[in-house]
N, C-alpha and C positions, 0 to 999 in steps of 0.2 A: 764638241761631239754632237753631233745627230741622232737621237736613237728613237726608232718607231717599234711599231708593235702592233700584230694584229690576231685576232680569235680564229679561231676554224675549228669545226665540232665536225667528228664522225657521223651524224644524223641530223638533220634538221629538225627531225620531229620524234617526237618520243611516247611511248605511255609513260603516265604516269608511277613513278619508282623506278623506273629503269635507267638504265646508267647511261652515257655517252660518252667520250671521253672529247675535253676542248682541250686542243694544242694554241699556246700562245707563241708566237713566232718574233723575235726580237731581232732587229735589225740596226746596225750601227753604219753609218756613212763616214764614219769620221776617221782621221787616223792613226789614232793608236786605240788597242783591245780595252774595253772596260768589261767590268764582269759583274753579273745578277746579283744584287743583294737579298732581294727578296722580289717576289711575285704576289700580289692581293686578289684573289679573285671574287666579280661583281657576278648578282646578277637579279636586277630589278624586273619587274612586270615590264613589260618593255612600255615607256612612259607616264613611270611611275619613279616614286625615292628607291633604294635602297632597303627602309624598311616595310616595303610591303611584300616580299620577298618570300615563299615557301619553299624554298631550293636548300638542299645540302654542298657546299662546295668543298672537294679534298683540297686539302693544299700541295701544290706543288711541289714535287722535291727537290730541294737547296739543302744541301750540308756538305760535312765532309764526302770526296772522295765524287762527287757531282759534278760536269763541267759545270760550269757559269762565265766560265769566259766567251764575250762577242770579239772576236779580231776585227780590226780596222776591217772595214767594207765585208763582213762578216752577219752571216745569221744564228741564233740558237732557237730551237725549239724544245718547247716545257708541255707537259702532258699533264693534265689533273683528271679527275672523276666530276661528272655533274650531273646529280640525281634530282630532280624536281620531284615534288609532291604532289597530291590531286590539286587540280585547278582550284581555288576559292578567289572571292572577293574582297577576304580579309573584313566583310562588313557584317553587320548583322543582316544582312540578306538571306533570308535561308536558302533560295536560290544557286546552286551550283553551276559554274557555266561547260559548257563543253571540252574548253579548251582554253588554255594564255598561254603568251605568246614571251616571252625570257627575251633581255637584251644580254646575252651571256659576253663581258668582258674580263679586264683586270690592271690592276695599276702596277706598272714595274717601276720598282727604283735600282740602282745602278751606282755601279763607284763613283761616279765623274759626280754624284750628286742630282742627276736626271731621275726630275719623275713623270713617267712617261703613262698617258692612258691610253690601252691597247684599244686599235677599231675595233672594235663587238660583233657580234654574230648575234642571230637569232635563233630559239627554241623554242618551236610549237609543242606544248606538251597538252596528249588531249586527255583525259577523265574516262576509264575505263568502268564499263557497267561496274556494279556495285562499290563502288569506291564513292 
């Protein structure tokens, strides 16, 4: 099985606290259907770890009564909420910067045993007066 995967946000920039919503798009080459186990979604300073991170991530919906199924040569897309916070440094700078920039992805695992990291998108989120 081949399965890819890539992010796409409703906005590329945001204020801070406001919501966008990233569709992960899952794409299978192979030929027979494998189905979502689950969805993790990332979203670092964009070239930073993971935990430097001030973003709230929904999780995506996977349960009963959900597709999850990709058919051979087939796509799904999954929709979550991505709410970032005011811009910091995370340092003791007191310094606020105007704006950071989010590498917004997410890692799919899948039946066949595929763990797949979805291509990422970007989120300029800038620091609105008094924040």
């Amino acid at each position: 099985m081949a399965i890819t995967a890539t992010v796409a946000l409703s906005s590329a920039t945001a204020p801070a606290e406001q919501s966008v919503a990233a569709t992960v798009t899952v794409s299978n080459s192979g030929g027979a259907t494998v189905y979502v186990l689950n969805v993790v979604p990332t979203a670092p300073i964009n070239g930073t770890t993971q935990n430097a991170t001030s973003v709230a991530l929904g999780m995506p919906p996977l349960g009963p009564g959900v597709t999850t199924a990709v058919a051979a040569s087939g796509t799904l897309a999954i929709t979550f909420p991505v709410r970032a916070h005011a811009p910091t440094t995370n340092t003791t700078n007191p310094a606020v910067p105007a704006s950071l920039v989010y590498s917004i992805g997410a890692t799919i695992y899948t039946s066949d045993g595929a763990i797949t990291v979805a291509t990422p998108t970007t989120l300029t989120v800038t620091n609105p007066a008094g924040l």
